[in-house]
N, C-alpha and C positions, 0 to 999 in steps of 0.2 A: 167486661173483664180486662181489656187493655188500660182502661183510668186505674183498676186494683194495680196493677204492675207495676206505675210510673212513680209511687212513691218509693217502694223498694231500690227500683232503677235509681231514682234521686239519690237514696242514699248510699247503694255501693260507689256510685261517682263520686260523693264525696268524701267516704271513705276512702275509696282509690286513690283520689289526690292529696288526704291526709300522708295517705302512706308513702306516694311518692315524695312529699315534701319533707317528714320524716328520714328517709332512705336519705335525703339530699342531704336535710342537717346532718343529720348521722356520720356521711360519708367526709362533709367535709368539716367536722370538728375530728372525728379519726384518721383523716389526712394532716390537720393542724396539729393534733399532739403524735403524730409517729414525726412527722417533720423535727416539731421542738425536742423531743427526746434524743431525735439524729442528731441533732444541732447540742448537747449536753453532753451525749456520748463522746461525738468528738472531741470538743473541749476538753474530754478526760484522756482521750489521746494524745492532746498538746502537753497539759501536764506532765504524764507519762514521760513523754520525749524532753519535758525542760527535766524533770525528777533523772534522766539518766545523764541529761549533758552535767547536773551539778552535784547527782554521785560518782560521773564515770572522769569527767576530765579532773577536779585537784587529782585524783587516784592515776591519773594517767601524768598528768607535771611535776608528783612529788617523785614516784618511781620514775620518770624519767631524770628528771636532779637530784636524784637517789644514785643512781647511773654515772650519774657526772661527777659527783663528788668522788666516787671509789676512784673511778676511773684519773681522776682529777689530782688524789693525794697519792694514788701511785706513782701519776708521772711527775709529780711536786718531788715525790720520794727517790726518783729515779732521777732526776734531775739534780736535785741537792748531793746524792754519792756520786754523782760525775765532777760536781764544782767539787767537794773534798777531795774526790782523789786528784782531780787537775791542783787542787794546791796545796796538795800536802806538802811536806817541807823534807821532803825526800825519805823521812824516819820510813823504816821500814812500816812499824807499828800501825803510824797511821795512814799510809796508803794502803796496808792490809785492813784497815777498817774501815777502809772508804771501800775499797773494792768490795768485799764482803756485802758492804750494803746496797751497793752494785747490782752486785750478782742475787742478791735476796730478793731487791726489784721488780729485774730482771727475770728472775727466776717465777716470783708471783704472776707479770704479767704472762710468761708463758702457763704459768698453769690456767690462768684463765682464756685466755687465747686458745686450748688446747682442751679444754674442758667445754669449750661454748663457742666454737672458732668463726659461727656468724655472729656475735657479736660486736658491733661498729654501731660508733655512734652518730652515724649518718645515718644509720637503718633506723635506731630510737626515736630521733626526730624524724624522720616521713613517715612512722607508724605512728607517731603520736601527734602529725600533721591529718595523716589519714581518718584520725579517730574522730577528730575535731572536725575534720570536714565533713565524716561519715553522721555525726550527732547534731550538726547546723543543717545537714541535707535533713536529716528526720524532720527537727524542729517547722525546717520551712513545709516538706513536704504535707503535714499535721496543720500545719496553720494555712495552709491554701485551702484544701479541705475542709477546716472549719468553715475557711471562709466560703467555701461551695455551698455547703450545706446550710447557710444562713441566707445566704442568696436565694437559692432554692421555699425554703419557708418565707423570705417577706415578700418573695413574687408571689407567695398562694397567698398569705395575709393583705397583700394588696390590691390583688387580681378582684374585679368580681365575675362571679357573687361568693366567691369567698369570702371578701372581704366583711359582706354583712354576718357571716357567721363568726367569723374574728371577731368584730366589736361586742358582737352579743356574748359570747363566751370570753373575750379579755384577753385573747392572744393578739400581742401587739409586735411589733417589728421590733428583731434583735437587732445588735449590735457585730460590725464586723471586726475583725480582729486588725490593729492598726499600729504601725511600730512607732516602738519610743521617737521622740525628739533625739537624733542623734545616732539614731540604729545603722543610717546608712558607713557610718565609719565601720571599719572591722576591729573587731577585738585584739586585744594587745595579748600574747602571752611573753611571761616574762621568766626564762628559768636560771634566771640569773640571783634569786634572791638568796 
């Protein structure tokens, strides 16, 4: 009766170790693709962060030299009725038409002064320093994190016995994210154009 058993026996053993070898493939080709899709995901978060630094900054340099210009032809304007009135040629006429544009000036900067009185154009640019540095923090923070998460995937692609499940299924070691030739210089803004 014990010789009838030992075939049975035979084969749940080798069934059992079917299955644990299965479990194994199994486990670590669903560790290699939740890894690689971590590693895609991300990627879509760097995107993400460049798509807002190259919607959000022109939008933030044009309204900031949007700023400058108003700002800029008032005091041009305010400027130009002080040199008329200083040389007028005494005519009444036209120092009253220098003054007049003076005081119209004058009179605009106060209304915007006085309608919006934190606005300075010291404030514009360290908010529009802030934004710039608030949108290069995202970028880098996205791109270190890429780079975790590829780290993380070619230690399991390389490890074994991971790695014999890598090769048999084609997952090969990404790429980590690496800056331009040049990147170390900082970016120029120019709101003088």
């Amino acid at each position: 009766m014990v010789a009838a058993q030992k075939p049975w026996l035979k084969w749940a053993i080798i069934g059992g170790i079917i299955a644990i070898i299965a479990l194994w493939v199994g486990g670590n080709y669903n560790s290699l693709v939740t890894l690689n899709e971590q590693i895609d995901g991300q990627w879509a978060q760097v995107e993400t962060s460049y798509q807002r630094r190259f919607d959000l900054i022109p939008q933030l340099v044009n309204s900031t030299r949007g700023f400058f210009k108003q700002e800029q032809a008032l005091y041009d304007k305010i400027t130009q009725a002080r040199a008329a009135y200083a040389g007028a040629s005494g005519k009444p006429t036209e120092q009253i038409a220098a003054a007049n544009a003076l005081e119209s000036g004058l009179g605009r900067l106060l209304l915007i002064v006085e309608s919006n009185p934190e606005i300075k154009s010291n404030q514009i640019v360290a908010s529009l320093m802030a934004e710039l540095a608030g949108t290069e923090n995202r970028v880098s923070v996205e791109r270190r994190r890429f780079n975790e998460s590829v780290q993380v995937y070619n230690v399991k692609v390389k490890r074994i016995p991971s790695n014999i499940i890598a090769a048999i299924f084609g997952f090969d070691a990404r790429a980590f994210f690496e800056s331009a030739e040049g990147a170390a210089a900082a970016p120029t803004v120019n709101l003088e154009r």
